[in-house]
Structure formats: C-alpha cells, structure tokens
C-alpha distance (Angstrom), angle and dihedral (degrees) to the residues before:
residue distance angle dihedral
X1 . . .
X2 3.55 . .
X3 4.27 119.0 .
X4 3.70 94.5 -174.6
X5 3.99 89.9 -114.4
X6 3.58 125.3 117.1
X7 3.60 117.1 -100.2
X8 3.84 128.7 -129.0
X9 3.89 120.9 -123.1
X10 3.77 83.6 -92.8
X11 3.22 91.6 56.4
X12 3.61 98.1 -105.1
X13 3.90 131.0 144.0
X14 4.06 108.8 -96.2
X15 3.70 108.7 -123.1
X16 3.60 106.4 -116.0
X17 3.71 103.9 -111.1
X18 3.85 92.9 62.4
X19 4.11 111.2 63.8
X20 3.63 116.8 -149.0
X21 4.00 111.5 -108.4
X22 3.30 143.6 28.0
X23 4.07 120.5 -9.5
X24 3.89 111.8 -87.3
X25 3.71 85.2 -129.9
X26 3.53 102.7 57.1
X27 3.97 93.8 51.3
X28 3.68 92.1 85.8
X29 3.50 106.1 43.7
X30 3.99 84.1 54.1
X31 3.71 87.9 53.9
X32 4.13 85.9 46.6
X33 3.73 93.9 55.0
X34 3.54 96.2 40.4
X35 4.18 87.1 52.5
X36 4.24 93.3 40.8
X37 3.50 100.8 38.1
X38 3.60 104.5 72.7
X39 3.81 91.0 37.6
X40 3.90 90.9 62.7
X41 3.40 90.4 49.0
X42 3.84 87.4 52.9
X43 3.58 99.9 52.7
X44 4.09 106.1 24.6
X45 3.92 118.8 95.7
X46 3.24 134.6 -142.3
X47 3.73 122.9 -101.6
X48 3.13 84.3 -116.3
X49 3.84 101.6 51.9
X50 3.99 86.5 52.6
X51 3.17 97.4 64.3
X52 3.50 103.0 39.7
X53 3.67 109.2 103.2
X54 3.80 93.6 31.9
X55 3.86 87.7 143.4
X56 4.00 90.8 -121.8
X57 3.50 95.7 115.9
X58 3.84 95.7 -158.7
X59 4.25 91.8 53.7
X60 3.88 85.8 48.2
X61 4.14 82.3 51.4
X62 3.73 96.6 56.4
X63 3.52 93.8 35.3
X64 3.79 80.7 62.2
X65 3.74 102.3 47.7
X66 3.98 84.0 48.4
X67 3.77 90.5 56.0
X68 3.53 89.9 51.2
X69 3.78 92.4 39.9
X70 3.91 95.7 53.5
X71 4.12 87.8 42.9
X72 3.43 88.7 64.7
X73 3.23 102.3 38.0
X74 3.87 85.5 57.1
X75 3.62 95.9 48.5
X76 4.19 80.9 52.6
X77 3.46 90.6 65.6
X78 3.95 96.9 49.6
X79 3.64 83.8 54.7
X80 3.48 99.0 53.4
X81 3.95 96.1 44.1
X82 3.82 82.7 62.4
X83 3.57 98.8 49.3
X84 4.10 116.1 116.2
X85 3.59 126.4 -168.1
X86 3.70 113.2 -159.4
X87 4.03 126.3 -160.5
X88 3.70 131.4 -170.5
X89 3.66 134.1 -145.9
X90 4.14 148.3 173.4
X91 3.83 85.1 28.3
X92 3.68 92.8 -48.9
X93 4.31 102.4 -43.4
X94 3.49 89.3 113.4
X95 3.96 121.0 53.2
X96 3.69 123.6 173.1
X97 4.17 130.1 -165.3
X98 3.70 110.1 -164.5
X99 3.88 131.0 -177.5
X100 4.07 121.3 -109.6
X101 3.76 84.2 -97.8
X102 3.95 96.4 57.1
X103 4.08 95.4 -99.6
X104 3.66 115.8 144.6
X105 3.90 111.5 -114.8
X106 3.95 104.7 166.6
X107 3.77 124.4 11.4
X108 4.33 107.7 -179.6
X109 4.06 106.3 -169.0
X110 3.84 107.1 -159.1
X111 3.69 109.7 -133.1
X112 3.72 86.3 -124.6
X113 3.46 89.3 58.0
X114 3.91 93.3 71.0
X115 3.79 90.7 76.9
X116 3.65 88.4 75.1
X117 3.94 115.6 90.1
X118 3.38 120.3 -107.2
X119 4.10 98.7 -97.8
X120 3.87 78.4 47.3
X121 3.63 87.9 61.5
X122 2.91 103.6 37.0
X123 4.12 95.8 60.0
X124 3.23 84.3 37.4
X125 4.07 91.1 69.6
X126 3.91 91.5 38.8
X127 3.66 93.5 48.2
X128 3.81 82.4 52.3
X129 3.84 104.7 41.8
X130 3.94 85.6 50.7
X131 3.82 93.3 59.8
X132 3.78 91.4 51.7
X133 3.69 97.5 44.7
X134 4.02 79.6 53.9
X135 3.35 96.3 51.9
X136 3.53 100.3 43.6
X137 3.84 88.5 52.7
X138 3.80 90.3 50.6
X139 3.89 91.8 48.8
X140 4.06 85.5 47.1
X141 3.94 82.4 52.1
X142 3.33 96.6 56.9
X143 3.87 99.6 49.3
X144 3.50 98.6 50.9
X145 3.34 96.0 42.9
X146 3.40 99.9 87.8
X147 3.54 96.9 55.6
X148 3.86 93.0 52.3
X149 4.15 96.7 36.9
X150 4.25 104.8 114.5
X151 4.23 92.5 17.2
X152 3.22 136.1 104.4
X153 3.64 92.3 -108.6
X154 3.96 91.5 60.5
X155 3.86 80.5 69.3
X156 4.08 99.9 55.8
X157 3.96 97.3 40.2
X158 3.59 118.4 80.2
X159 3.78 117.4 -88.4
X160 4.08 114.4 -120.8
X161 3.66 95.8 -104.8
X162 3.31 98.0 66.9
C-alpha cells in the first residue's frame, strides 16, 4: 500500500516535516561550486606563474630550473607506472608480469605446466611473482637513481645490492 510519503531506509513512512533527500539549503551552494569552480581554475595562476617575471633575474632563474626540475620529475613518474618486472618459473611454464608495487599484471600458465600438482603450481606462481616484483623494483631503482645519486636521499633508500 502506497501513502504517497517517502519511506525511511526501514521502510517506514517519513514524517511529514522531514523531506526525503538532500537539505533544501545545500542545493544551491552545490549549484555555486559547480558554476565557480571551474572559473577559478580558469583564471588563477600558479605560484609559480606569479612570480615569474618579477624582474629579479636570479628568482626568475630558479624558478626556471624548478620548472624543469618538477617536469622531469613528472615525466619520472610516467616512467615508473609503466615499468614491468617479469619472473620465470618451472623452467619457464609459468611467467609472471607484476607492477612496481608487487601486483600481479600477467600470469601465462604453460599447458605443460598443468602436469605439476597443485602445491607444484602453486610455488611455482610464487616463485615466479617474486622474481618480477624483484625486477620491477630493480628497474624502479635504476630510474630514480639518478635523481637521488649525491643527496641526502641516496643515503635513506636502499642501495642496489640489496
């Protein structure tokens, strides 16, 4: 039977003085963010931008070099989103890709491989999945180390070797 008021999540009539949804008042500050929002965005600089042009030549010269800095230090991080490590087990049936931070993005079972047992398998894929979460650390390694070689940060990360 319907009443033609709003239910509760218990299913229970709303009481008339309390409308089902969203607060009246908050509908037009939504509208108001969704309408300033992309205007700021539009029209506001970067810190960066703002001072650019201060007419102190050595600020606009480190402002600069930090441009440059933070460009590569973006293009860093494409580079290491793409990275694969890849591991190999049961005398190569099993191959593994696996994601900088040790997450599984290709396992390829050899059809050959399904003569081992189960707990064969099994440590067959681990054995595997650990070898490309090595490698993929090792090839992370070696891109960043050039931004961290001679810095104090070369010092806190784990050396190669290890």
């Amino acid at each position: 039977m319907t009443t033609g008021v709003p239910a509760t999540r218990d299913g229970a009539a709303s009481p008339p003085w309390r409308p089902a949804g969203p607060p009246r008042h908050a509908q037009p500050l939504d509208r108001f963010k969704l309408s300033i929002i992309p205007m700021l965005r539009s029209t506001m600089k970067s810190p960066m931008e703002a001072l650019r042009g201060s007419g102190d030549e050595e600020l606009d010269r480190l402002l600069e070099q930090f441009g440059q800095e933070v460009t590569g230090l973006e293009e860093l991080q494409e580079r290491i989103a793409g990275v694969r490590g890849r591991g190999e087990a049961a005398r190569g049936h099993v191959a593994v890709e696996a994601s900088p931070a040790g997450a599984l993005t290709s396992l390829t079972i050899d059809p050959r491989a399904m003569r081992l047992g189960s707990a064969e398998l099994a440590a067959a894929i681990l054995q595997a999945a650990g070898e490309a979460a090595r490698d993929a650390e090792k090839q992370v390694k070696e891109l960043v180390n050039p931004y961290v070689a001679d810095t104090l940060l070369e010092t806190v990360l784990p050396s190669h070797g290890e």
